[in-house]
C-alpha positions in Angstrom: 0.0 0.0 0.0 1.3 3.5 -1.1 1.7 5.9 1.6 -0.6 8.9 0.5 0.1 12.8 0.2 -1.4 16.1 -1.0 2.2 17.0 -2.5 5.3 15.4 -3.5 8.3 17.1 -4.2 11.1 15.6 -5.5 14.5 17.2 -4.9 15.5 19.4 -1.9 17.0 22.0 -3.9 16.4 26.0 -3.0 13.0 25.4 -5.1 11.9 22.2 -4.0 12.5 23.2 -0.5 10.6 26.3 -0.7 7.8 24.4 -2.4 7.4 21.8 0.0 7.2 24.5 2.7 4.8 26.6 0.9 2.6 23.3 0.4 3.4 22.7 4.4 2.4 26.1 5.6 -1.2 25.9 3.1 -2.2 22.7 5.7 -0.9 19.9 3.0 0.2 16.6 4.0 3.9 16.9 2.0 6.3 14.6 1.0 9.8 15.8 -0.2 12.4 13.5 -1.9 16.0 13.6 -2.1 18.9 11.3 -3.6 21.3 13.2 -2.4 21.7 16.2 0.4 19.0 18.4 1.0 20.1 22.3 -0.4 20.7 21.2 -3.5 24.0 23.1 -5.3 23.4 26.4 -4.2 23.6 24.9 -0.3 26.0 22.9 -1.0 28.1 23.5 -3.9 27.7 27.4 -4.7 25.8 30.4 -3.3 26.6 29.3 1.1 30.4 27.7 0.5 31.2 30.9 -1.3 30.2 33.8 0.6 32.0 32.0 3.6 35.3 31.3 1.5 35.1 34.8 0.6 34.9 36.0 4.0 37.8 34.2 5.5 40.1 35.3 1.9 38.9 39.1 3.1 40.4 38.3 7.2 42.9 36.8 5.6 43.7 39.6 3.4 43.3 42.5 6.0 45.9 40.6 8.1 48.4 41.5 6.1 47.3 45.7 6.0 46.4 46.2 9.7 49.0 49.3 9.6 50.1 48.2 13.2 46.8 48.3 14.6 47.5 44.5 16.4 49.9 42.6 18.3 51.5 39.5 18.0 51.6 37.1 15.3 48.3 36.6 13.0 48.7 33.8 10.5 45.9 32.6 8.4 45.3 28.6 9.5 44.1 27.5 5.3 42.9 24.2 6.5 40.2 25.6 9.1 39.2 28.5 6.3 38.1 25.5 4.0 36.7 23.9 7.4 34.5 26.8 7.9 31.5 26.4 5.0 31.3 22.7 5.3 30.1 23.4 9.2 27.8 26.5 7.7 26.2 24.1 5.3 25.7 21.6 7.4 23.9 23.6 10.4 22.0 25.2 7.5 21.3 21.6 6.0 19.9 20.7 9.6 17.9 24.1 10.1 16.0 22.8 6.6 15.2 19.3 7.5 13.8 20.8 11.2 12.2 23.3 9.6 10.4 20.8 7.1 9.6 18.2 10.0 8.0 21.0 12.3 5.9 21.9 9.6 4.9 18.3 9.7 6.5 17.4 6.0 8.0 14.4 5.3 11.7 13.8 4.4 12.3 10.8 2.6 16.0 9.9 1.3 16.2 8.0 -2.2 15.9 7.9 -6.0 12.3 8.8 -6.9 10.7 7.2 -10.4 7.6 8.1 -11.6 5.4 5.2 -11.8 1.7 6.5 -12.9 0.5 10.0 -13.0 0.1 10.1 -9.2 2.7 7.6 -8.0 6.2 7.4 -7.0 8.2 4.8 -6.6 11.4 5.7 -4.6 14.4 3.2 -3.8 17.1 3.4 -1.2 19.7 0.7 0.6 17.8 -1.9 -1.7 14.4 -1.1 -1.1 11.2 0.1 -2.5 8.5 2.5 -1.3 5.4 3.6 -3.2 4.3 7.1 -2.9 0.7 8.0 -3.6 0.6 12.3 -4.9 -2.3 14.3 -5.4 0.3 16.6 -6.9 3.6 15.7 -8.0 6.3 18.8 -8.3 9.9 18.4 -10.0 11.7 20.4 -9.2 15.2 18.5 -10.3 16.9 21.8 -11.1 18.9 22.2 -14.5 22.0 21.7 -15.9 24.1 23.3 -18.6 25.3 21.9 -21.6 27.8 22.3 -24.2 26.5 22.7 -28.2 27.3 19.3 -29.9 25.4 17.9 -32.9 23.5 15.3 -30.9 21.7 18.0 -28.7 21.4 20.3 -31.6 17.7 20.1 -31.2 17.3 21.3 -28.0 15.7 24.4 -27.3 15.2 26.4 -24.3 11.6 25.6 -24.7 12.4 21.9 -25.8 15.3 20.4 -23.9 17.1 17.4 -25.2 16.1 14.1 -23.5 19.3 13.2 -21.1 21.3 10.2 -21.6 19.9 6.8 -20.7 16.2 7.9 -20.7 13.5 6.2 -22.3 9.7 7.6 -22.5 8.2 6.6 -18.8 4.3 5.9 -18.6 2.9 9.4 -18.1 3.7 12.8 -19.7 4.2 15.6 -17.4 4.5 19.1 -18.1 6.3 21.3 -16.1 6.6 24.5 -14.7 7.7 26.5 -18.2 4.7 24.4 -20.1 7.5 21.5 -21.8 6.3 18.2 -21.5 8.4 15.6 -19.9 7.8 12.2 -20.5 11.7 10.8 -19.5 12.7 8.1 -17.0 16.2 7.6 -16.1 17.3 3.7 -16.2 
């Protein structure tokens, strides 16, 4: 038997994140799926490790043009500057997950596969759980690519199909109005 929800979300990106609480905060019984970590690459990857590596380059930058102004020996310590985001993304990665399980959402870690239009099939550590979705929300993020002759029919509005995909069961359109019908294998 499928466990049943108003909304599942899969991916715990910035957007999927934010949709799941949105759906949360409305009263909906949500379900968010991740493969991965939650935050997604700006959490983890981008937008969080970089502000906080650019902070500790600017300390460790005014060190060197105090004019005087301190005492003793100030040396930057590299190893604990690159120590530094990994700890902000993970406190921030924890506020998320408490965040979404005071709201009474439901994290659930694995590989989600659409099964029917409102079904979900997600596996982890060998095993299978069915999801049951009044509304299903990708929110899978994007990903560049380079021109090359096989993807020379891709259009913003029409994006190639990605490697290993074959048509899955049911069409979905997304957010932009593209229909989706792709499985990964």
């Amino acid at each position: 038997m499928a466990d049943s929800f108003d909304v599942i979300v899969i991916d715990a990106g910035r957007g999927g994140y934010r949709a799941a609480v949105l759906g949360a905060l409305c009263g909906l019984r949500v379900a968010v799926v991740e493969e991965s970590t939650w935050g997604g690459c700006c959490l983890n990857r981008g937008c969080v490790p970089k502000k906080d590596w650019y902070r500790n380059a600017r300390l460790i930058e005014a060190v060197g043009t105090t004019d005087g102004a301190w005492s003793g020996e100030l040396r930057p310590d590299l190893a604990r500057a690159l120590e530094t985001p990994a700890r902000c993304v993970q406190k921030v990665r924890e506020s998320h997950l408490g965040h979404m399980k005071r709201l009474g959402g439901r994290a659930i870690a694995g590989r989600a596969c659409l099964t029917a239009r409102d079904r979900v099939v997600v596996e982890h550590a060998g095993e299978r759980r069915e999801l049951a979705g009044a509304h299903l929300i990708l929110a899978t993020g994007a990903a560049t690519t380079r021109h090359s002759p096989e993807r020379s029919r891709a259009t913003p509005s029409r994006p190639a199909p990605a490697p290993n995909c074959a048509p899955a069961t049911p069409n979905v359109r997304t957010r932009s109005g593209t229909v989706r019908g792709l499985q990964r294998h």
